[in-house]
C-alpha positions in Angstrom: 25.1 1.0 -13.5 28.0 -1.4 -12.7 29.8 -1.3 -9.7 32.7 0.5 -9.3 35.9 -1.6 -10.4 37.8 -1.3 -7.0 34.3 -1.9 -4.8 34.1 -5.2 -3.2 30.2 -4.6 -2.3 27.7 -4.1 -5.1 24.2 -2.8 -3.8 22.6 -2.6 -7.1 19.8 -5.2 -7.0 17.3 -6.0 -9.4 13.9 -3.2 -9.2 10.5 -5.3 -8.8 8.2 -5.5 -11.8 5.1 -6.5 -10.5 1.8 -5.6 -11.0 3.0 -4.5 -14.6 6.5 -3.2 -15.9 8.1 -0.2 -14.8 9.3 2.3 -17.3 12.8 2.5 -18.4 15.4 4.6 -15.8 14.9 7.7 -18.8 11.1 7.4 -18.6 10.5 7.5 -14.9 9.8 11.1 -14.0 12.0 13.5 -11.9 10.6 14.0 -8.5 12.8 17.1 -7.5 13.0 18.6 -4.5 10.3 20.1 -2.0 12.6 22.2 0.4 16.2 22.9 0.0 18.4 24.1 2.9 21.6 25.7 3.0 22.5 23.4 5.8 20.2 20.1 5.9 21.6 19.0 9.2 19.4 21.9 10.9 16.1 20.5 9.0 13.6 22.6 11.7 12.2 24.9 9.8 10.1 23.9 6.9 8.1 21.2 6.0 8.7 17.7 7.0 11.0 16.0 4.3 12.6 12.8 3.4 16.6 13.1 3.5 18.6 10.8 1.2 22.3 10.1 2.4 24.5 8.0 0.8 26.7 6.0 3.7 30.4 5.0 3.2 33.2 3.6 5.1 36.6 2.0 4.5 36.1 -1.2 3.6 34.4 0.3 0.1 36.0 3.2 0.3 33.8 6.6 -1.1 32.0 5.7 -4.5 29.8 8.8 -4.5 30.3 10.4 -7.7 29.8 6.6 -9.2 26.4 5.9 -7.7 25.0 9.4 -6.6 22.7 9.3 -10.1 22.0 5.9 -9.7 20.6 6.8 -5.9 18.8 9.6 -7.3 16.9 7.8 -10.0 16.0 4.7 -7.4 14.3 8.0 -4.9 12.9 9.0 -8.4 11.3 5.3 -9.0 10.1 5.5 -5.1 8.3 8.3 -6.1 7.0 6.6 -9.6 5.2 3.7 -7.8 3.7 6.1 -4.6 2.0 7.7 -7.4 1.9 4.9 -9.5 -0.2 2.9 -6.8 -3.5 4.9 -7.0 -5.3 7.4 -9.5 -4.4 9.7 -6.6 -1.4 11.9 -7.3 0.9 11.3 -4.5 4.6 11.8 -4.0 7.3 12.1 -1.4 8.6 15.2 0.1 12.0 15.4 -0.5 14.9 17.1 1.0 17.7 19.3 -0.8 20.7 21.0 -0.5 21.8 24.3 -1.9 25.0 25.0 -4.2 24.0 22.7 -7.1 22.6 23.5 -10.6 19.4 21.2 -10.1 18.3 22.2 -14.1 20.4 19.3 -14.6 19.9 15.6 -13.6 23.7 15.4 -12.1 23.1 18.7 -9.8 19.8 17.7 -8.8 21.3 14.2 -7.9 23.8 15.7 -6.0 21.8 18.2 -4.1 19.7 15.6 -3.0 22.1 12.6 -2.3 24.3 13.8 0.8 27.4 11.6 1.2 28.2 10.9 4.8 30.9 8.3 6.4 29.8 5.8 8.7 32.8 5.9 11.4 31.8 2.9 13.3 31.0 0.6 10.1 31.8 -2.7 10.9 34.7 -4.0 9.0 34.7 -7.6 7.5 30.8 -7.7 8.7 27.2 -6.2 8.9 26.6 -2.8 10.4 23.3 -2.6 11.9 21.1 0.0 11.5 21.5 1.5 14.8 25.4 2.1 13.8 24.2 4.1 10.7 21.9 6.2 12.7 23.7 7.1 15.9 26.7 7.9 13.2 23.9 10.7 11.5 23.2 11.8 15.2 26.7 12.5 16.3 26.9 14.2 12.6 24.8 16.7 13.9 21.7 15.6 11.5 18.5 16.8 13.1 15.6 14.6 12.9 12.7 16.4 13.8 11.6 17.3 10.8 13.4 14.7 8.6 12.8 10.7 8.3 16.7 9.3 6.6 16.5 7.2 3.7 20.1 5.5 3.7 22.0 4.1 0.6 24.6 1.9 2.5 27.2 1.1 0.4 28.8 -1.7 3.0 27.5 -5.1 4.4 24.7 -2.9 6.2 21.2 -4.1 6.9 17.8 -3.5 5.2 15.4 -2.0 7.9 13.6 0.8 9.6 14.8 2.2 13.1 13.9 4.7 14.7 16.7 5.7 17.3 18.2 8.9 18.2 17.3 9.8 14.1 14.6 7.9 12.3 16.6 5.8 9.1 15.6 3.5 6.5 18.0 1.5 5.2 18.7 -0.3 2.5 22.0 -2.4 1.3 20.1 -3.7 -1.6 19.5 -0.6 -3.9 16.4 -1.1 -5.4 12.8 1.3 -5.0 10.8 -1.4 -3.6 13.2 -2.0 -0.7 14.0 1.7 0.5 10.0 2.3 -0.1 9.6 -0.7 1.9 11.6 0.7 5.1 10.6 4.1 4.4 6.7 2.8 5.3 7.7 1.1 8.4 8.9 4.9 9.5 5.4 6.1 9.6 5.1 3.3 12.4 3.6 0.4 10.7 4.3 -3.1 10.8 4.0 -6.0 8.3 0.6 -7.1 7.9 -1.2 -10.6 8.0 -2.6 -10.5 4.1 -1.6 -14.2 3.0 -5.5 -15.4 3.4 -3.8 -17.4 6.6 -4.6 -16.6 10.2 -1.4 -15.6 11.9 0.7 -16.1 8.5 3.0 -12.7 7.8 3.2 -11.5 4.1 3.9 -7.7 3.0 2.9 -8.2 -0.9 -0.4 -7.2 -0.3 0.8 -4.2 1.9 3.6 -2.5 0.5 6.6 -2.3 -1.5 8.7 -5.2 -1.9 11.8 -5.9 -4.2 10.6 -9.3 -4.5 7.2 -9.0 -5.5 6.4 -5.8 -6.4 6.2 -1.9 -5.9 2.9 -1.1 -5.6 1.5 0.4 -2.0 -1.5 -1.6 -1.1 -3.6 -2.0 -3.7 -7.2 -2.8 -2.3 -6.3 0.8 -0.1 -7.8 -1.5 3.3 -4.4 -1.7 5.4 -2.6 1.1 5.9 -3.2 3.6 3.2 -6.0 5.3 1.1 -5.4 8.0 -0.6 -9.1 8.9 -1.3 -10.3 8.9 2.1 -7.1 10.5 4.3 -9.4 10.7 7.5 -10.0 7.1 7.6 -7.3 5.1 10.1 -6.3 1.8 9.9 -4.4 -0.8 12.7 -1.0 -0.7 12.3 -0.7 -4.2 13.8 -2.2 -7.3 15.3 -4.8 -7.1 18.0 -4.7 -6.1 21.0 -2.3 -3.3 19.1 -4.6 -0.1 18.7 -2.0 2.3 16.9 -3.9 3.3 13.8 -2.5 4.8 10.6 -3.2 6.3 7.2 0.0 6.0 5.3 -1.6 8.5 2.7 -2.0 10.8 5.3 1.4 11.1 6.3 2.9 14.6 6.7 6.2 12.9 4.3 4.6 12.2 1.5 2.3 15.8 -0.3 -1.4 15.5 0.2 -3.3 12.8 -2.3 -5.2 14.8 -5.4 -7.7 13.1 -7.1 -7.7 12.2 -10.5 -3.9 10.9 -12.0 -5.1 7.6 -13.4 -2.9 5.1 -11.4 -2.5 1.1 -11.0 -6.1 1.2 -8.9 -9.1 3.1 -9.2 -11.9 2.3 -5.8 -14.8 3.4 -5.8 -16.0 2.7 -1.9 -15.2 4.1 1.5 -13.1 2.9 4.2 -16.1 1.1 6.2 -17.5 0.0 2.4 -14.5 -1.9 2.2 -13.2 -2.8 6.0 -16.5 -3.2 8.2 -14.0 -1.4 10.1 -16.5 0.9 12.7 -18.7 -1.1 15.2 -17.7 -3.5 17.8 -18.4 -7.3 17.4 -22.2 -8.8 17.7 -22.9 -4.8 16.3 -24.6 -4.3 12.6 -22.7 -3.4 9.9 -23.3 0.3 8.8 -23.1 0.7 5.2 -24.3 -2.6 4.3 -28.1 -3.7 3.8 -29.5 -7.6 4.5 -32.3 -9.0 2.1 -34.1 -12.5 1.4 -33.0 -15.3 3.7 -30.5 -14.2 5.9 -29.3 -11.6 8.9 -25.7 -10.1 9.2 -23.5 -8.6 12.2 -20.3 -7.9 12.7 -18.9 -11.4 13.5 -18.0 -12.4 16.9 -14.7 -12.0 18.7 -12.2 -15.3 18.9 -8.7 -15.3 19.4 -6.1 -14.2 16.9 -5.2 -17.5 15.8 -9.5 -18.1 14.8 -11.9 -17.2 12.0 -13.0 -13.9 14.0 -13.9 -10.4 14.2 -10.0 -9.8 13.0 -9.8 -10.5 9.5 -5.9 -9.7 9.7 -4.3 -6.6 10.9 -7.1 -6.0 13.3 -9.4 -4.9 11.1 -13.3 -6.2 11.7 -15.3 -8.7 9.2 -19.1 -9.3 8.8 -21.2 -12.2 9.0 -23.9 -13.5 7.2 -26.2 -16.0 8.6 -27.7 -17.7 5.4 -31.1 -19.0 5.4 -32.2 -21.6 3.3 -35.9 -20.6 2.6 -34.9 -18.0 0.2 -31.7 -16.5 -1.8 -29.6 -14.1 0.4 -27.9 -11.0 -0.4 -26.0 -8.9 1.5 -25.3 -5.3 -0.2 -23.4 -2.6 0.1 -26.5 0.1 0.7 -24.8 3.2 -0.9 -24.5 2.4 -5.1 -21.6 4.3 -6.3 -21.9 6.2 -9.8 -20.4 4.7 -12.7 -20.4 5.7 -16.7 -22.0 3.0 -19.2 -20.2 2.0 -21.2 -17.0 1.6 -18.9 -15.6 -1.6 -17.1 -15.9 -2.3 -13.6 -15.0 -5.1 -10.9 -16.1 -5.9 -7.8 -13.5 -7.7 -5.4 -14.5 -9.5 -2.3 -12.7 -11.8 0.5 -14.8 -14.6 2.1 -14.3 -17.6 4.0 -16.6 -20.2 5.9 -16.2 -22.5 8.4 -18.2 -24.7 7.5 -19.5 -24.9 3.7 -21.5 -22.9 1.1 -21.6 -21.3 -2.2 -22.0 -18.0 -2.9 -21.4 -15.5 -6.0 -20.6 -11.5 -7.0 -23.5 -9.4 -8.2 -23.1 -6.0 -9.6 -26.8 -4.6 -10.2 -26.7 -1.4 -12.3 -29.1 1.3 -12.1 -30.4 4.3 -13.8 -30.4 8.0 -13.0 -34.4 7.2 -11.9 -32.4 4.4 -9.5 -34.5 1.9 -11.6 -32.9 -2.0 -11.8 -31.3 -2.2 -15.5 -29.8 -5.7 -15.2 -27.6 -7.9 -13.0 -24.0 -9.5 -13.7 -23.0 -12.5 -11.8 -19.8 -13.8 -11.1 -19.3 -17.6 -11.0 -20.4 -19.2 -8.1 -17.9 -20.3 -5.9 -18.1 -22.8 -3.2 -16.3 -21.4 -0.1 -13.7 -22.7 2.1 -12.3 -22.0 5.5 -9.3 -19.9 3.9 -9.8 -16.7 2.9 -10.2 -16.4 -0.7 -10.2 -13.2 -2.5 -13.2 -13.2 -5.2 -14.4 -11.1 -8.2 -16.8 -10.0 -10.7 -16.0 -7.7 -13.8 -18.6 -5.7 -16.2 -19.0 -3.0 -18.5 -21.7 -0.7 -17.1 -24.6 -0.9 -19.9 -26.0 1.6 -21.8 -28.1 4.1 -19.2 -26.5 2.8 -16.4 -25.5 5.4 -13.7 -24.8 3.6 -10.4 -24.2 0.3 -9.3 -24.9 -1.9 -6.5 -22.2 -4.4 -5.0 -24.3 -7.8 -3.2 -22.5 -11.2 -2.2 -25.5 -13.7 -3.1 -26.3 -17.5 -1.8 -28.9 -19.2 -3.7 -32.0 -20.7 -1.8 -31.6 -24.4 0.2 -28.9 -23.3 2.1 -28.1 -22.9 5.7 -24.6 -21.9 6.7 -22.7 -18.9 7.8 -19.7 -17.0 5.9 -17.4 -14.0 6.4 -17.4 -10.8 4.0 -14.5 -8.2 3.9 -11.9 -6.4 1.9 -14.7 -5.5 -0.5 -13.3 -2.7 -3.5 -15.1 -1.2 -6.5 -12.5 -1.1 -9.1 -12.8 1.4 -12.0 -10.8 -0.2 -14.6 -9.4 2.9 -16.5 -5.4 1.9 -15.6 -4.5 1.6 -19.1 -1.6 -0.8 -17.6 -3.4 -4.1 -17.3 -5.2 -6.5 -20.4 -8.4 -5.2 -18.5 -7.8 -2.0 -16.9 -8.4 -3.6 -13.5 -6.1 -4.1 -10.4 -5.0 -8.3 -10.5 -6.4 -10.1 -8.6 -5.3 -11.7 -4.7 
């Protein structure tokens, strides 16, 4: 939709693309509404629920009957890629008003879009976010049970704050920005997932109109949907706030199975070494040939240490060179033959190695089948994110995951961010999550 005529400000940006194409505006589904209130500025009662406003002032005057559909379908594509992410069916709990016909895509946009004037919009300049929310505050806009997402139609500012009410905002309309800010209202930060110590990069970690829209995709930083009682660090160490974005009271409880972007197969400590202390052993994960693991030493944030990024632990294999080395994850998860499978892994060294991906599959009588490798790769001291990709063969029932370092070596590397990807998307050439 094109600006209105007299509007000096356009918000309307471009929606990300990325991992694969969204759907046209028409094919994106409705998300409708979860409560509706005859007065949403006394939000108590009821179940907590995201409330859109659309914010005005002077200097743009009121466009609201212009861009209130355009609003609704952008909370409708925020919804698309929270579901989208996963093969968990997941969406956002959102807020109404009564007095509209919602039958129809023009009352449900309206009941759900609330227009509200920003008094103390800064003419000729930004308005910060503070501004927008101490203006919903004095509105008499009750926050307890609500999180704001803001549609600022004025020089405003893209970001999350939490004041007297709790606003996302976003002066760039597109779903991957308000997702973005809605996130950071569950009390999260950006997370280090560039593969560089102390380097910030939110790709990896949530929605961005830049990149793309998907929540994060290897389920290790924030939010995992199949395992809601697993936590994660919501920032750098010594931060110890932990999370589960899945879990949060906004969004409806995950369901399993709505075939989604990806499909893991392994638990929170499967993928994050995530629950002993350094120098500890790894639980889930079993040691064979020539080697020994632990959960790798503490160092400072800026080193190779126990903090991969975000706080999360990493495990360390100590190769030895009299025989090849595996380290495995000890569970096998089930799989069906004839289906394709890929095993993700990050690793890094500090000094230098090579190592490659095994998937072993197994029978219902847990008897060895056969073995796919991956290539192998010769490590560095970045993190590098790894992978391995089969169909499960004919009487194959579970499989086991193993990083592998052939005989005549002596050298020590770092294992985390494992995921079992069941490649059943029907969005990508292979079914699989991308790759990094």
């Amino acid at each position: 939709m094109a600006s209105p005529a007299h509007a000096a400000f356009d918000p309307i940006s471009t929606e990300p693309t990325a991992p694969y194409a969204q759907p046209v505006d028409a094919n994106v589904p409705k998300r409708g509404c979860a409560v509706t209130l005859s007065d949403p500025k006394n939000a108590a009662a009821g179940i907590p629920a995201v409330q859109v406003i659309y914010a005005w002032h002077e200097e743009n005057g009121n466009n609201y009957a212009a861009y209130v559909d355009r609003i609704a379908k952008i909370v409708d594509r925020m919804d698309w890629l929270l579901d989208e992410s996963t093969n968990y069916d997941q969406h956002i709990n959102l807020g109404c008003r009564t007095g509209y016909n919602t039958s129809t895509y023009s009352g449900y946009a309206q009941a759900l879009v609330i227009p509200e004037k920003i008094e103390a919009g800064v003419i000729g300049g930004e308005t910060a976010a503070d501004v927008v929310a101490a203006d919903l505050a004095a509105a008499g806009y009750d926050d307890a049970n609500r999180k704001y997402v803001v549609f600022e139609d004025f020089d405003g500012t893209s970001q999350a704050y939490c004041g007297a009410v709790c606003v996302a905002a976003a002066d760039e309309w597109d779903s991957g920005t308000a997702m973005h800010e809605l996130v950071h209202l569950n009390d999260v930060d950006h997370a280090k997932v560039s593969e560089v110590p102390d380097t910030l990069a939110v790709n990896d970690l949530m929605t961005s109109q830049y990149n793309d829209w998907q929540m994060d995709q290897e389920f290790n930083n924030y939010y995992d949907p199949s395992e809601t009682s697993a936590t994660f660090y919501t920032s750098n160490y010594p931060d110890t706030r932990l999370r589960n974005v899945a879990a949060w009271s906004f969004f409806t409880t995950p369901t399993c199975c709505d075939v989604g972007y990806s499909n893991d197969l392994l638990t929170a400590q499967e993928r994050t070494i995530e629950a002993e202390a350094p120098y500890g052993y790894p639980s889930a994960f079993t040691p064979s040939g020539g080697g020994w693991m632990q959960v790798t030493p503490p160092g400072t944030d800026a080193q190779v240490s126990a903090r991969y990024y975000d706080g999360r632990r990493s495990l360390t294999m100590n190769v030895q060179s009299h025989a090849e080395g595996l380290v495995s994850v000890t569970r096998k998860p089930s799989v069906t033959a004839g289906q394709r499978y890929k095993f993700f892994a990050r690793l890094t060294t500090g000094t230098s190695g090579n190592v490659k991906l095994r998937l072993s599959w197994y029978n219902s009588s847990n008897t060895l089948l056969s073995s796919t490798d991956g290539p192998l790769n010769a490590l560095t001291s970045s993190w590098q994110e790894y992978a391995v990709s089969a169909l499960a063969p004919t009487g194959a029932t579970s499989v086991q995951l193993s990083v592998v370092s052939p005989s005549g070596q002596t050298f020590a590397y770092l294992l985390d961010s494992l995921q079992l990807n069941h490649c059943n998307n029907g969005k990508t050439t292979d079914g699989c999550r991308l790759a990094g």
